[in-house]
Each structure stands twice: as C-alpha cells, then as structure tokens.
N, CA and C atoms as an extended XYZ file, in Angstrom:
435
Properties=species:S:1:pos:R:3:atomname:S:1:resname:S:1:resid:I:1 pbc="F F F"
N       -24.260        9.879        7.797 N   UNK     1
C       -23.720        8.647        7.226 CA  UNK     1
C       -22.286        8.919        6.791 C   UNK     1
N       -21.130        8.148        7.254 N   UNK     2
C       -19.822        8.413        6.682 CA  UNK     2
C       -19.609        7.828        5.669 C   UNK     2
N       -18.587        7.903        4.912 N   UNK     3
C       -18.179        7.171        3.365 CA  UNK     3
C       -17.975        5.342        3.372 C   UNK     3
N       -17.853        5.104        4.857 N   UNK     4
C       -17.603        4.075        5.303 CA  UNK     4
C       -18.864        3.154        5.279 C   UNK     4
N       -19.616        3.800        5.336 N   UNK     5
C       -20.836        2.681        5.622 CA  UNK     5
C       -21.377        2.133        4.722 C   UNK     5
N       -21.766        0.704        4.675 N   UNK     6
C       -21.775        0.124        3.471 CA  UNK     6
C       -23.180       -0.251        3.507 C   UNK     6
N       -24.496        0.709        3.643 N   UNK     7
C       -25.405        1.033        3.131 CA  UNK     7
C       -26.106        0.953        1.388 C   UNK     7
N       -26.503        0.057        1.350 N   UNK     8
C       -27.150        0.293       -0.394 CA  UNK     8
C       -28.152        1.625        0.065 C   UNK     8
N       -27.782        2.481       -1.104 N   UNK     9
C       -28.549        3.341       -1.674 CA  UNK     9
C       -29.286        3.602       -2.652 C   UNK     9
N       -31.035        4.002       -2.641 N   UNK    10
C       -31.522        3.743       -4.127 CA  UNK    10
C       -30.827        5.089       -4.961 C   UNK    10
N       -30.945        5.440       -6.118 N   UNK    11
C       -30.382        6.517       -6.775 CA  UNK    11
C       -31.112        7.729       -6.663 C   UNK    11
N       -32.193        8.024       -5.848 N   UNK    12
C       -32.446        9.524       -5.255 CA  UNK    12
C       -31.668        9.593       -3.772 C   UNK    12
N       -31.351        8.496       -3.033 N   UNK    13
C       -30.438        8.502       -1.875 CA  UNK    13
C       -29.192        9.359       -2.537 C   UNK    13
N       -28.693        8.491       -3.576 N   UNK    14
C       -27.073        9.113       -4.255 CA  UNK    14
C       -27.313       10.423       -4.496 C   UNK    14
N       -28.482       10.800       -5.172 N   UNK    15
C       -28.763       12.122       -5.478 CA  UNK    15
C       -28.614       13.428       -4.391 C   UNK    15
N       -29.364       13.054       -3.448 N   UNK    16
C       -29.217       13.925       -2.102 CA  UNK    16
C       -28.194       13.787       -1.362 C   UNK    16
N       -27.325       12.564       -1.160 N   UNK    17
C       -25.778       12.980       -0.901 CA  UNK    17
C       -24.505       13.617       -1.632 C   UNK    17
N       -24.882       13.102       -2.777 N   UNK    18
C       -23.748       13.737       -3.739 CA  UNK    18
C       -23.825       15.535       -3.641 C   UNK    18
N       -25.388       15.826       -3.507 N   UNK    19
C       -26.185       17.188       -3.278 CA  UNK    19
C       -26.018       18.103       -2.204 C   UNK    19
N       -25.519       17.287       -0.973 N   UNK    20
C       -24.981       17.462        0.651 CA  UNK    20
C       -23.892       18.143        0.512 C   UNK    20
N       -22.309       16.959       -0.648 N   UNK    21
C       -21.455       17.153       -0.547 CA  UNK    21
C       -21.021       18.666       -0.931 C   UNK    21
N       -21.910       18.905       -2.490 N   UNK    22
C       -21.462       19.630       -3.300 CA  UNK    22
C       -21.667       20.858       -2.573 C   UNK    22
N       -22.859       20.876       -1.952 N   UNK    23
C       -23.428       22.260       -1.258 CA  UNK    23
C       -22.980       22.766       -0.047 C   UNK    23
N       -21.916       22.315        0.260 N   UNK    24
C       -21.223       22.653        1.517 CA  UNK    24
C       -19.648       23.287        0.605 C   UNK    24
N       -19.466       23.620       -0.579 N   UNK    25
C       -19.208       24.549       -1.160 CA  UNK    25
C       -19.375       25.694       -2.176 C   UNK    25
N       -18.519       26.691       -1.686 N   UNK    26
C       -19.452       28.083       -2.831 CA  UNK    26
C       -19.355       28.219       -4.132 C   UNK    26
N       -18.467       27.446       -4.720 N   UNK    27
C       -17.990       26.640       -6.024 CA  UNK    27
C       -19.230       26.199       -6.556 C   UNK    27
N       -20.023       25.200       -5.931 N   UNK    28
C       -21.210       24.678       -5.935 CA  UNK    28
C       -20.994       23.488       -7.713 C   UNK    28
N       -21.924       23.006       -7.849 N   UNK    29
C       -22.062       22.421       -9.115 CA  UNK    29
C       -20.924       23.455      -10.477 C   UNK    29
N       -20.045       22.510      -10.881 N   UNK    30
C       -19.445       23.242      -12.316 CA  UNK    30
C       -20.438       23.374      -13.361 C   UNK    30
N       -20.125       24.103      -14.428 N   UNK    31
C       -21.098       24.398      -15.663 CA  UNK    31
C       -21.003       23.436      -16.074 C   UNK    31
N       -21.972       22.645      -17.135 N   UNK    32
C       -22.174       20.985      -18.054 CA  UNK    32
C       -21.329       20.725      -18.677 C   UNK    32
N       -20.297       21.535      -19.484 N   UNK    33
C       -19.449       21.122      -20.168 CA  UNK    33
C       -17.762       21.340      -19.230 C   UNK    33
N       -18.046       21.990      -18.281 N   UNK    34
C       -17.049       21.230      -17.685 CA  UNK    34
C       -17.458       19.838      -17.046 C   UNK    34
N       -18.259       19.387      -16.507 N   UNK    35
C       -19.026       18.616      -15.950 CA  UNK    35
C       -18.572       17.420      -17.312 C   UNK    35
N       -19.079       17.473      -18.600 N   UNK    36
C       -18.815       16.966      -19.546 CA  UNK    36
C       -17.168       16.194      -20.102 C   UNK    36
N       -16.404       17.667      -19.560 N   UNK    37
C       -14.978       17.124      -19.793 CA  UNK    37
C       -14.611       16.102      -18.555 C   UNK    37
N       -15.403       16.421      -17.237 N   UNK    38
C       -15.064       15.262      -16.223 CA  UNK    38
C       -15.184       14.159      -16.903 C   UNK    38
N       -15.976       13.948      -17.066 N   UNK    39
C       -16.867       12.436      -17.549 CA  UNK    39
C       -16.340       11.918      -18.579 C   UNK    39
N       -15.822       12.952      -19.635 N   UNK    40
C       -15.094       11.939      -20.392 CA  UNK    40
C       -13.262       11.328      -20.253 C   UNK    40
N       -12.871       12.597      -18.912 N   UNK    41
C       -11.592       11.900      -18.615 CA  UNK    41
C       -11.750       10.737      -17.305 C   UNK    41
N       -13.137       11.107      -16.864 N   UNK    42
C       -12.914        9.337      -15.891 CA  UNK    42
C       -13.272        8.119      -16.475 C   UNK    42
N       -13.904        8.625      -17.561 N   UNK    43
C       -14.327        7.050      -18.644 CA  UNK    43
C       -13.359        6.793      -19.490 C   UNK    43
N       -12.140        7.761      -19.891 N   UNK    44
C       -11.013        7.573      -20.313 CA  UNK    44
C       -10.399        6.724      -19.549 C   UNK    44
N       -10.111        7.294      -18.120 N   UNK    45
C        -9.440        6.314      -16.785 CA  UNK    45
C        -9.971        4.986      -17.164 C   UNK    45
N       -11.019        4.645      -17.394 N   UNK    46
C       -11.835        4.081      -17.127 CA  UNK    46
C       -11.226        2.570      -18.196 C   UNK    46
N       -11.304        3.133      -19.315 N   UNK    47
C       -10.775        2.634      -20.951 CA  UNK    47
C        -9.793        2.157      -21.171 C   UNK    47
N        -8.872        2.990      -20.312 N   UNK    48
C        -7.218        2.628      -19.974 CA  UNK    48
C        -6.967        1.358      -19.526 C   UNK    48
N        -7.898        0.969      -18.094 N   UNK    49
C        -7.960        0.246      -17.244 CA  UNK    49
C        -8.409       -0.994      -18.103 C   UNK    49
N        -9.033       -1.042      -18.429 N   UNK    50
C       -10.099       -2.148      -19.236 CA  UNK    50
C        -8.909       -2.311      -20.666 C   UNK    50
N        -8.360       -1.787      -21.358 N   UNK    51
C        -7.526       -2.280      -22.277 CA  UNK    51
C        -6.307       -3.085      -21.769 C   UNK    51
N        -5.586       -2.049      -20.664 N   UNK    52
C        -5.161       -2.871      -19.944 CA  UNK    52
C        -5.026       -4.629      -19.182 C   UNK    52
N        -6.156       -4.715      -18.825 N   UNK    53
C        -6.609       -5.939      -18.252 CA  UNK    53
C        -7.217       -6.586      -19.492 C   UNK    53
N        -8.017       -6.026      -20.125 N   UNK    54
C        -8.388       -7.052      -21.824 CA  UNK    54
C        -7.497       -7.207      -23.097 C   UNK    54
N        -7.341       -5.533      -22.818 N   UNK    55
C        -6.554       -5.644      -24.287 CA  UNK    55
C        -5.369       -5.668      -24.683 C   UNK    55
N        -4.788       -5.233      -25.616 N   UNK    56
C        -3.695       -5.544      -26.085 CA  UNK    56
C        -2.296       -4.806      -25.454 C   UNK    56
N        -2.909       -4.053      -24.811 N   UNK    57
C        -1.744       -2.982      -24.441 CA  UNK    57
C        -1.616       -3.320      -23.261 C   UNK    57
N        -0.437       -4.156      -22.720 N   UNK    58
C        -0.577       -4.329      -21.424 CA  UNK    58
C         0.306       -3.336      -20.342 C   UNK    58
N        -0.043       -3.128      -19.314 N   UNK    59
C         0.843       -2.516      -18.303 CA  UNK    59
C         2.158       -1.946      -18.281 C   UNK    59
N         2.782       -0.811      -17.843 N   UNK    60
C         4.218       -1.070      -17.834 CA  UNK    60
C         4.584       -1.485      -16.448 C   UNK    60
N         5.348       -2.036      -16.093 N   UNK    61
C         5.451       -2.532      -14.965 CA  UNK    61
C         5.634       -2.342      -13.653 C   UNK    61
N         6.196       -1.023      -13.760 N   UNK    62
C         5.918       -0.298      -12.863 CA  UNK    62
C         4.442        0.386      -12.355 C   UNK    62
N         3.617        0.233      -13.086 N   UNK    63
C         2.230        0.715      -13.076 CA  UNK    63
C         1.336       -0.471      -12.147 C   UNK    63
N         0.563        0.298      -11.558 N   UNK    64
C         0.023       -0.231      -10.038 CA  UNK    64
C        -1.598       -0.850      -10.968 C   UNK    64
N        -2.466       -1.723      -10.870 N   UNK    65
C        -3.814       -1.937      -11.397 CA  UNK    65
C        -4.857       -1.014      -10.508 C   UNK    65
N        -5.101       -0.261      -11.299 N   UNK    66
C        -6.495        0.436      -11.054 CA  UNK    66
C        -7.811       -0.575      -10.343 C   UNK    66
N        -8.318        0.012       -9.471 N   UNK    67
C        -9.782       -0.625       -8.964 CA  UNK    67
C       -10.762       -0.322       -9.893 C   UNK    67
N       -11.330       -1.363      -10.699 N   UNK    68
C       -12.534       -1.089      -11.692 CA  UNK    68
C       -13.794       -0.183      -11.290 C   UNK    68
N       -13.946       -0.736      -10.195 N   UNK    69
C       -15.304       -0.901       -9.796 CA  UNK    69
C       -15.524        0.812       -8.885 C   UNK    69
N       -14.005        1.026       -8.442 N   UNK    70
C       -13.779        2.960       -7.833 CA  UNK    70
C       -13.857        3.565       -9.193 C   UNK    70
N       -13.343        3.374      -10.710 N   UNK    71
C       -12.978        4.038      -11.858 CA  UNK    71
C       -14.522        4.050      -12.289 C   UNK    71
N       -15.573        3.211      -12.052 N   UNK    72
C       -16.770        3.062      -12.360 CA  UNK    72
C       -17.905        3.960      -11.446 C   UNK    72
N       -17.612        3.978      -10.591 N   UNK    73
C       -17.839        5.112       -9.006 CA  UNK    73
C       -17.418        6.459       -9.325 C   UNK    73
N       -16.316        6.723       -9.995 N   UNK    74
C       -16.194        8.106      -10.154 CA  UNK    74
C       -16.814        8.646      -11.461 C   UNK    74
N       -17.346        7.833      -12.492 N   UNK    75
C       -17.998        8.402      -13.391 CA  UNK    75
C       -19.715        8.609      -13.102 C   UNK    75
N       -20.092        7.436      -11.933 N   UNK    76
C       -21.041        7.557      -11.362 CA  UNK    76
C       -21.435        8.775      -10.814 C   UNK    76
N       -20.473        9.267       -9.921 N   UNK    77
C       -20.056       10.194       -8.881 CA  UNK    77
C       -20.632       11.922       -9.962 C   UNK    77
N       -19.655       11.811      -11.176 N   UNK    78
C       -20.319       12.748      -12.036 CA  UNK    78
C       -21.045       13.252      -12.834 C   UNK    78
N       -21.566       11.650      -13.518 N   UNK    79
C       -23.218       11.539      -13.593 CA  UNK    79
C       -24.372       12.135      -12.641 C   UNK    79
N       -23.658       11.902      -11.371 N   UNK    80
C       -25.469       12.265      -10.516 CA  UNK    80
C       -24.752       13.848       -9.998 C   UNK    80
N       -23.447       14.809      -10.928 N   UNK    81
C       -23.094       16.117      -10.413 CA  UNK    81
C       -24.252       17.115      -11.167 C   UNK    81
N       -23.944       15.730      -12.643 N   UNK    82
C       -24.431       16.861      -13.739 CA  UNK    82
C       -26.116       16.363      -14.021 C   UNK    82
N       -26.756       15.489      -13.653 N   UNK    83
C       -28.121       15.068      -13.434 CA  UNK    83
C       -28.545       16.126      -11.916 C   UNK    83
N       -28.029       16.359      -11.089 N   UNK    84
C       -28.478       17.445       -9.979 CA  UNK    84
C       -28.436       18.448      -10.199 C   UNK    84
N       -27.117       19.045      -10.871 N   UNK    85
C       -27.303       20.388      -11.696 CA  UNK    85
C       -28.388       20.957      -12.874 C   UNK    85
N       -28.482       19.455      -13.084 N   UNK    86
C       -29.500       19.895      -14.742 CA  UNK    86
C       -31.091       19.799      -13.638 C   UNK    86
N       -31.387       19.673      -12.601 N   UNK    87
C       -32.509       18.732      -12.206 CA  UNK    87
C       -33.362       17.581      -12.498 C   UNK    87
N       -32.471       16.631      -13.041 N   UNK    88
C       -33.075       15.171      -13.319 CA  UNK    88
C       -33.392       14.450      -12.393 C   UNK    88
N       -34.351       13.886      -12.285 N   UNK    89
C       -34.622       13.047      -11.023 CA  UNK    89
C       -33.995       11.566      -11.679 C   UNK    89
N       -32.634       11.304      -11.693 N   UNK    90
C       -32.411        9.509      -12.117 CA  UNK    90
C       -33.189        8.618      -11.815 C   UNK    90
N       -33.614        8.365      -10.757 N   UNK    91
C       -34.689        7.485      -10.622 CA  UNK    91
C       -35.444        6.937      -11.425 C   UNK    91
N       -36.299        8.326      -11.853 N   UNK    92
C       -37.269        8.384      -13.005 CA  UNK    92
C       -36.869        8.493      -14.176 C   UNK    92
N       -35.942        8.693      -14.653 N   UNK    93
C       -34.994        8.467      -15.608 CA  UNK    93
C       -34.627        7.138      -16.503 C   UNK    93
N       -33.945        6.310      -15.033 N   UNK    94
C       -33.459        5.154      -15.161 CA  UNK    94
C       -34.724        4.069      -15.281 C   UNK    94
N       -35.303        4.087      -14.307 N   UNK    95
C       -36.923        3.592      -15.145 CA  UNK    95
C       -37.276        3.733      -16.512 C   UNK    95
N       -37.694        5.146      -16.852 N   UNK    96
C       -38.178        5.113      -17.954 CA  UNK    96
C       -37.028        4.757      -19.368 C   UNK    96
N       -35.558        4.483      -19.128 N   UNK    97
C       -34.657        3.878      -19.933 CA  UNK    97
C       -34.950        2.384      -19.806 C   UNK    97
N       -34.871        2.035      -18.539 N   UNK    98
C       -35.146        0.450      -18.748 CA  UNK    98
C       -36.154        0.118      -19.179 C   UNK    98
N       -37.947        0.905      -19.095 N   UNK    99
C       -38.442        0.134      -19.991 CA  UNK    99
C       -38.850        0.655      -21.764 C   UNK    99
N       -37.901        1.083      -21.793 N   UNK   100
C       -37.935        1.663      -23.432 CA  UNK   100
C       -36.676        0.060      -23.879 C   UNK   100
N       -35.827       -0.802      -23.276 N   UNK   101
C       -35.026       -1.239      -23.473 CA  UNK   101
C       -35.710       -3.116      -23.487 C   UNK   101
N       -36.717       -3.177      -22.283 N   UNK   102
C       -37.370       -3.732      -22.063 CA  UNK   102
C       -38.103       -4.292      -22.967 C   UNK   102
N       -38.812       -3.074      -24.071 N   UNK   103
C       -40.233       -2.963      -24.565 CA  UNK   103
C       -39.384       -3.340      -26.495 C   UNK   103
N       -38.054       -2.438      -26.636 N   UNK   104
C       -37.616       -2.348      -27.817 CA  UNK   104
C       -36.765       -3.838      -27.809 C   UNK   104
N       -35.887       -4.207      -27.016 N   UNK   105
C       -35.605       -5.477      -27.160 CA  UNK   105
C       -35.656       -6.681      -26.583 C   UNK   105
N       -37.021       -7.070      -26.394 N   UNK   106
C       -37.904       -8.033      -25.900 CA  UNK   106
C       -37.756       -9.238      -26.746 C   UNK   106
N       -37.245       -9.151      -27.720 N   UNK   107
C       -37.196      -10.322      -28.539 CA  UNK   107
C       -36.377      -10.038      -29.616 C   UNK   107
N       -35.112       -9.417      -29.275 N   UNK   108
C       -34.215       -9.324      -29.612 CA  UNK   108
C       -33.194      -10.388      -29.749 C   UNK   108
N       -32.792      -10.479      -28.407 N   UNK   109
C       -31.689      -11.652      -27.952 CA  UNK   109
C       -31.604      -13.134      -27.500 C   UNK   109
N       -31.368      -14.354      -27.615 N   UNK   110
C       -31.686      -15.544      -27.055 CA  UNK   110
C       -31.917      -15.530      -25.423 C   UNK   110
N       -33.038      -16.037      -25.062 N   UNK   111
C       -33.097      -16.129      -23.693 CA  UNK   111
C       -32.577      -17.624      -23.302 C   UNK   111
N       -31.664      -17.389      -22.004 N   UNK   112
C       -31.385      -18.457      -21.565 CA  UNK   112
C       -32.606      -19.191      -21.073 C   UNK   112
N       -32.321      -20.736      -21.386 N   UNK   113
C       -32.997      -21.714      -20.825 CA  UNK   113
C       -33.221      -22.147      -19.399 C   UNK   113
N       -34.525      -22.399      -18.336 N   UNK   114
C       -34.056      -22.758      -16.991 CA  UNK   114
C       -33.265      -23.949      -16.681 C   UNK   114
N       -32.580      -23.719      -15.779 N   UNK   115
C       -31.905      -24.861      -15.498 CA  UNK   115
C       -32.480      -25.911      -15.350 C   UNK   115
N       -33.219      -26.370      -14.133 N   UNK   116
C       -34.277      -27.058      -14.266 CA  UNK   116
C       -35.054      -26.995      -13.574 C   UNK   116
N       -36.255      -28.087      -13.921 N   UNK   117
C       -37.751      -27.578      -12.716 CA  UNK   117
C       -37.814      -26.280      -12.741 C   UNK   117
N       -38.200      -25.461      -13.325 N   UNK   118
C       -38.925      -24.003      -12.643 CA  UNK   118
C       -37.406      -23.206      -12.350 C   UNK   118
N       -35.751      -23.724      -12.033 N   UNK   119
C       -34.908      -23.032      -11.528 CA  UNK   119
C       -34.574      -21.806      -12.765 C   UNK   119
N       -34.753      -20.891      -12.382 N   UNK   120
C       -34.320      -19.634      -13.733 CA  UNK   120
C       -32.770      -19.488      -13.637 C   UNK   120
N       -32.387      -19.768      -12.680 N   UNK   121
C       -30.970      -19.748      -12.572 CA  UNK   121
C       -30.169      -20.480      -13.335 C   UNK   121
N       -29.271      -19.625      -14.260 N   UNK   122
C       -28.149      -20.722      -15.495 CA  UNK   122
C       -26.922      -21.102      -14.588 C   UNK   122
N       -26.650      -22.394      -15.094 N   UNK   123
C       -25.704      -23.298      -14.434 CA  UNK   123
C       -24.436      -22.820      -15.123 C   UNK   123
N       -23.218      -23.024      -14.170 N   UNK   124
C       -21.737      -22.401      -14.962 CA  UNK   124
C       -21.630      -23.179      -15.901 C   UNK   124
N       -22.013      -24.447      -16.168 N   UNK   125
C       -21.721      -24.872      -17.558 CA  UNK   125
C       -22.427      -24.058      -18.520 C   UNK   125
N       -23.563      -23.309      -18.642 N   UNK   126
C       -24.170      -23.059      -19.968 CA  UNK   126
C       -24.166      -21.052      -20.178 C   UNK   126
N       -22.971      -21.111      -19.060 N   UNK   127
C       -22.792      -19.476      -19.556 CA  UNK   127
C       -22.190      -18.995      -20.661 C   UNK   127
N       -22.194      -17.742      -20.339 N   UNK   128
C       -22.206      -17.413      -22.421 CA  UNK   128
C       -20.694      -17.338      -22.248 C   UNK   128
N       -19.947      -17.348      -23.514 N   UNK   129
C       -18.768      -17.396      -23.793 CA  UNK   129
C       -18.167      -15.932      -23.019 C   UNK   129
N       -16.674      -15.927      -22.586 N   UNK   130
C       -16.038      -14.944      -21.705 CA  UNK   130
C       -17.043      -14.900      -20.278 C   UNK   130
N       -18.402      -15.318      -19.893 N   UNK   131
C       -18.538      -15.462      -18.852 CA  UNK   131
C       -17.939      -16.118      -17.669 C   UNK   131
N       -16.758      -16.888      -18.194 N   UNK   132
C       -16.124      -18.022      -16.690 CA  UNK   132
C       -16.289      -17.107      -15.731 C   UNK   132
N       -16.973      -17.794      -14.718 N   UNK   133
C       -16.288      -17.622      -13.318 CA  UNK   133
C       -17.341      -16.332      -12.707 C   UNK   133
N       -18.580      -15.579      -13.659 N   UNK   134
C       -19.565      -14.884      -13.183 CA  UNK   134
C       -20.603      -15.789      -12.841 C   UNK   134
N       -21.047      -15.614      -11.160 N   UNK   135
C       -22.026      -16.479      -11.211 CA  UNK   135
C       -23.522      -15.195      -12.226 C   UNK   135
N       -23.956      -16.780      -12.556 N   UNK   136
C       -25.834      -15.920      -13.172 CA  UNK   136
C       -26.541      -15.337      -11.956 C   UNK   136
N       -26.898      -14.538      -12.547 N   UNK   137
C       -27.778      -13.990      -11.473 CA  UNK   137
C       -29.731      -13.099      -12.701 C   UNK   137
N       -30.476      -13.148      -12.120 N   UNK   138
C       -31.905      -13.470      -12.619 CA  UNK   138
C       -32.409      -12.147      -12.416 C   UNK   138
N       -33.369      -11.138      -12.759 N   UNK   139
C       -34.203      -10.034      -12.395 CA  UNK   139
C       -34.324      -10.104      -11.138 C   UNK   139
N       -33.806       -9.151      -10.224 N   UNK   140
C       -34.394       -8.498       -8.736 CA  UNK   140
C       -33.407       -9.513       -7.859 C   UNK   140
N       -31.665      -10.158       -8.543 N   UNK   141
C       -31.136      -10.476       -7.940 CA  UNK   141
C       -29.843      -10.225       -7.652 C   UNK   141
N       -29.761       -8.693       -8.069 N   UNK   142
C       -28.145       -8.188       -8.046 CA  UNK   142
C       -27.801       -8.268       -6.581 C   UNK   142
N       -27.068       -7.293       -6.478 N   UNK   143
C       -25.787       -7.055       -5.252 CA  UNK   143
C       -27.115       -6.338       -4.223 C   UNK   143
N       -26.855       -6.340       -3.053 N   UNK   144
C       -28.392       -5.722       -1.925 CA  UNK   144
C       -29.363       -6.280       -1.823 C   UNK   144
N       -29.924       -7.893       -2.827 N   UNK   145
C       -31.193       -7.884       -3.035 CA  UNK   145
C       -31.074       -8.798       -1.828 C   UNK   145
C-alpha cells in the first residue's frame, strides 16, 4: 500500500504499518520519553496552529497556514510509535476508553433533540454555538462510514 492510497484503516491496520515503517530501520522505536518529547512538540505545532486561526495571536504575514488535520496526523503518527513500543493493542484500548466515557457521562450533557419523525440528524439551525457550517453527523456516521 503506498502513502497515496486513500484506504480507511481500522487502528490495528495503523498499528502494523506504522510497525512496517519503523522496522525497516536499526534505530527501530526511540525510548518513551523521547517518544514523549515528540508528542509534546507536535501538539505544540499543533497549539500554535489553532491559536493562530482562533486565537488571539494572529499570523505574521509572512507565515504560510499549517494543515490541521497533517499537524493532527503527526501526533497520531507518534501515538501509535509509542503504543507499539510499549505493546498496546489501541484498538482495545480505544474501546475500553470509549466505554468508560459512555458509561461515566451518559447523563451528563444535553442531548440533542431529533429533527423530526424518527430523523436523529440535527438541522444547521439548531447546532450548538461556534458550530456554523459543521454538518451533524450521529453514532456510526463519521468519515468511511
């Protein structure tokens, strides 16, 4: 599979490629806390970007806009260095986070109302504030489904 192919992958797929890449050098996986300092300078990148575009500090002008969604990919990228090094299976991981999140705030937050008849789908009028312009999307309807 090349970098090109725009294949969804579940997160033991990511696991065994990221696993491909690394192992085709003798370097192999860094120790956790270097692994650690990655992660916190691409979520720095990351912070920059996002104050930038939200916050108060805007651009200098000569400065080019970062791709969110690559700055979000590369912290990904070292998440599943240092989850392969440690032997975490994410998968099983990320499951058992979502339903600890599931179970603890179940009745936490206001649930949106259906639109109508049976539609679970929220209409752009009744999205939550700073939502303009995201469409809603419902359980088991992200990006691949």
């Amino acid at each position: 599979m090349s970098s090109t192919d725009r294949t969804s992958l579940t997160l033991n797929e990511m696991q065994a490629r990221v696993d491909g890449y690394i192992s085709q050098f003798k370097e192999g996986y860094w120790h956790p806390l270097s692994m650690l300092a990655r992660i916190t300078e691409e979520v720095g990148e990351l912070a920059r970007e996002i104050n930038h575009r939200f916050g108060q500090k805007p651009k200098r002008s000569d400065e080019l806009e970062a791709d969110l969604g690559l700055e979000i990919g590369d912290i990904l990228f070292i998440l599943i260095c240092l989850a392969n090094a440690q032997g975490i299976d994410l998968d099983e991981k990320f499951q058992q986070v979502l339903a600890k999140y599931e179970i603890r705030d179940a009745h936490r937050w206001t649930r949106w109302e259906p639109a109508a008849e049976g539609d679970a789908r929220r209409s752009a009028e009744s999205a939550p504030p700073g939502g303009e312009g995201l469409e809603a999307i419902g359980p088991g309807e992200g990006p691949g489904r």
